[in-house]
C-alpha positions as CSV (number, residue, x, y, z in Angstrom):
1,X,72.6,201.9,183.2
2,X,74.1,202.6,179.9
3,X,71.0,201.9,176.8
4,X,72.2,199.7,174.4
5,X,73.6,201.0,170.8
6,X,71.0,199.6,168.0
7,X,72.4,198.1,165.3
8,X,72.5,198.8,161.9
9,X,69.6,197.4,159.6
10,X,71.7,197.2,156.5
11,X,71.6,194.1,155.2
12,X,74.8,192.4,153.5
13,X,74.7,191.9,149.6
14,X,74.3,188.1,150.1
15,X,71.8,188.7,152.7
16,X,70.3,190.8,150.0
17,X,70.6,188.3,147.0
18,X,68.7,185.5,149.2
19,X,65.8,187.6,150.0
20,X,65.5,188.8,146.6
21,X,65.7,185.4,145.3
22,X,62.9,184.4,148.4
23,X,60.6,186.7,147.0
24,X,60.8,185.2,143.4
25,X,60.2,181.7,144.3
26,X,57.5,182.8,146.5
27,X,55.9,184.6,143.8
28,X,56.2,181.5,141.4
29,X,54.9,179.7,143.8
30,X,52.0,181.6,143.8
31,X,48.6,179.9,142.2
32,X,47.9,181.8,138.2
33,X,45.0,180.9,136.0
34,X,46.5,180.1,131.9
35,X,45.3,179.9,129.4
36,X,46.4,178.4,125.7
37,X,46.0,179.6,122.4
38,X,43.3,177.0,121.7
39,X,41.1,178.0,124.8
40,X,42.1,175.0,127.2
41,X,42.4,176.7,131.0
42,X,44.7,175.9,134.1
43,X,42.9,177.5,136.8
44,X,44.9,177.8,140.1
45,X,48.2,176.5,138.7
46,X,51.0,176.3,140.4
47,X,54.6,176.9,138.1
48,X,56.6,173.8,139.7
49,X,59.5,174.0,136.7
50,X,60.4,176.1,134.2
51,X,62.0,174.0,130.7
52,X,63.3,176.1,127.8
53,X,60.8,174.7,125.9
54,X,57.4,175.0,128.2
55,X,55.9,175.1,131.8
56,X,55.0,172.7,134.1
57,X,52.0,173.4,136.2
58,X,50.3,171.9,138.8
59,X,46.8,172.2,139.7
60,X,44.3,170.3,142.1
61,X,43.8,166.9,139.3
62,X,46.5,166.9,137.6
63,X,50.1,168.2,136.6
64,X,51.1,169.0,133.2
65,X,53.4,170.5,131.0
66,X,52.5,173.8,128.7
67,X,54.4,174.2,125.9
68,X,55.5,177.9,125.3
69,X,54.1,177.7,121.4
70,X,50.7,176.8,122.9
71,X,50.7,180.1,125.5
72,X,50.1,183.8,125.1
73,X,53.4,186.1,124.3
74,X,53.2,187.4,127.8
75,X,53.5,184.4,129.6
76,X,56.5,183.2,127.2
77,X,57.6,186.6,128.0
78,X,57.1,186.5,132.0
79,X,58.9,183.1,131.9
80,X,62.2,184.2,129.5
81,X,61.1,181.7,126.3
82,X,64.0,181.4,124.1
83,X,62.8,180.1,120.6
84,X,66.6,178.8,119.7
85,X,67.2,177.3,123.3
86,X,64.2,175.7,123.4
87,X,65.0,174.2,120.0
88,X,68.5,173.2,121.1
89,X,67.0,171.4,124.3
90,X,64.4,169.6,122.5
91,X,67.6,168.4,120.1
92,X,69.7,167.6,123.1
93,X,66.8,165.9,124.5
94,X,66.3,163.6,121.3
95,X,70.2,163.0,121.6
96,X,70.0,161.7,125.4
97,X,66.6,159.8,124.7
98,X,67.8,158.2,121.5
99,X,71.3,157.3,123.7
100,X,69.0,156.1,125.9
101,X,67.2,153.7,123.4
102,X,70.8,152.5,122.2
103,X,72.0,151.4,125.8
104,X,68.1,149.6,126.0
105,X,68.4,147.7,122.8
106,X,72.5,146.4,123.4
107,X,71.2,145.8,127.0
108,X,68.4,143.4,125.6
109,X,70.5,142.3,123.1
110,X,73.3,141.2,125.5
111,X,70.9,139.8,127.8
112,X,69.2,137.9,124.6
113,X,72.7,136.5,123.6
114,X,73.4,135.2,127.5
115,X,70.1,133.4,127.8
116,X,70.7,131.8,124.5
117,X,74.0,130.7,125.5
118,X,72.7,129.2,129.2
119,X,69.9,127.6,126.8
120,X,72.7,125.9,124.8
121,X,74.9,125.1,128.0
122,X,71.8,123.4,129.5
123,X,71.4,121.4,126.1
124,X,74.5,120.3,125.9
125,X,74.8,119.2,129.5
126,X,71.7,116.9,128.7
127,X,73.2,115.6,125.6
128,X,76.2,114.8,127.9
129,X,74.1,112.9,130.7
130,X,72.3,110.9,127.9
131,X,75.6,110.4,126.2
132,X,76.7,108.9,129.8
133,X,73.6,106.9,130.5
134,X,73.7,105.2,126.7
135,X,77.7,104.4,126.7
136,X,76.3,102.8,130.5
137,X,73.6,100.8,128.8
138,X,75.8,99.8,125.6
139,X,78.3,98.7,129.0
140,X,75.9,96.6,130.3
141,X,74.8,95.0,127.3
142,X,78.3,94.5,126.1
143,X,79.2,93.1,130.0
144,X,75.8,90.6,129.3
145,X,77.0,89.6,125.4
146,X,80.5,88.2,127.2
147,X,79.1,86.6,129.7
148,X,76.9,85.1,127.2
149,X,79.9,84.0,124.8
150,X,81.9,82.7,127.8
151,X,79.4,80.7,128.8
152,X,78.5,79.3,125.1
153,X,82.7,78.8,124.4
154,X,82.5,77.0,127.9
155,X,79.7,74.9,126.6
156,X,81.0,74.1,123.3
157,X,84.6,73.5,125.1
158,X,82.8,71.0,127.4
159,X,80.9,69.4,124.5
160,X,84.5,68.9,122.7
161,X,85.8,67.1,126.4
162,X,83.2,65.2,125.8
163,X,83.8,64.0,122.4
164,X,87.1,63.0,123.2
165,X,86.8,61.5,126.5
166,X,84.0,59.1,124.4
167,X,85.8,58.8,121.4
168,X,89.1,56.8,123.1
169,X,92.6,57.8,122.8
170,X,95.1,59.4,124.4
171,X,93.7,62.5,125.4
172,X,90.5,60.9,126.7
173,X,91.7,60.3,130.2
174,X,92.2,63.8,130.8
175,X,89.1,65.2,128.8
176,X,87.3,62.8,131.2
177,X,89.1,64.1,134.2
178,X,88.7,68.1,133.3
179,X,84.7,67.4,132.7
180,X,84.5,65.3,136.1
181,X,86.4,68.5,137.9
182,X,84.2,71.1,136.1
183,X,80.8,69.6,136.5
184,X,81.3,69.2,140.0
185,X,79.9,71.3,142.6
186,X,82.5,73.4,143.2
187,X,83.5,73.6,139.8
188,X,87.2,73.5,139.4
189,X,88.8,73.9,136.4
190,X,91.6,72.1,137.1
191,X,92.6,69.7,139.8
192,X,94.4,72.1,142.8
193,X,92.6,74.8,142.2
């Protein structure tokens, strides 16, 4: 039996790069004790982000964020703090969260100006149905008024058949005949009807 050729160990540059770049994040993700300028410890943080402005840490109550201002030179130093980029992030941060603030305030605004305007549709929708139920009562009032002046004009009418079927004449036959015809009880006006 033929023994079988080992391979070569050499690993390829981008085997290489990922291994390297392994070891880094393992070693960030290694626990550290800090400490800030004014005393205040961090023991057994763990870096979860590096800002251009600071750290994030994370220990067993609590995660927080230490500025680089705040920590010794070596630690800005072990985690690349750049004065003038962390300067420019903090102003590109101000510029998003001031954006930010615009969108909020036109978004309440706008949503300010549309429940006004439903407020004011309602409103006038119940101006409208109280518009329709007063033009329906002023109908019915007017619809009682004529039937109250038909009936008076009737009255008055049969008062003036009266007059001249009693008073004599020539018309008095058919005054008499009209009243006879509408005093009935089926109340025709006029004979054939």
């Amino acid at each position: 039996m033929e023994s079988k050729k080992t391979e070569s160990t050499k690993l390829s540059p981008r085997k290489t790069t990922i291994a390297i770049l392994a070891a880094l994040s393992v070693s960030l993700a290694l626990a550290d004790d800090f400490k800030t300028n004014n005393g205040k410890e961090y023991k057994n943080a763990i870096v979860t982000q590096v800002d251009p402005d600071g750290i994030v840490v994370r220990t067993k109550t609590a995660i927080s964020k230490l500025y680089f201002p705040e920590l010794p030179e070596d630690v800005q130093t072990r985690y690349h703090y750049d004065p003038a980029k962390a300067a420019a992030a903090q102003a590109a941060e101000m510029t998003s969260v001031q954006q930010t603030n615009q969108q909020i305030e036109e978004f309440n605004k706008h949503r300010q100006e549309a429940e006004q305007q439903k407020a004011l549709e309602n409103q006038l929708s119940q101006l409208r149905q109280q518009e329709q139920d007063l033009r329906a009562q002023i109908g019915g009032v007017n619809n009682s008024a004529a039937r109250e002046t038909e009936t008076y004009a009737h009255e008055r009418s049969k008062l003036g058949l009266g007059e001249i079927a009693s008073g004599g004449g020539v018309h008095a036959a058919d005054a008499q005949l009209a009243l006879t015809y509408d005093s009935g009880p089926n109340k025709k006006l006029w004979p054939g009807t």
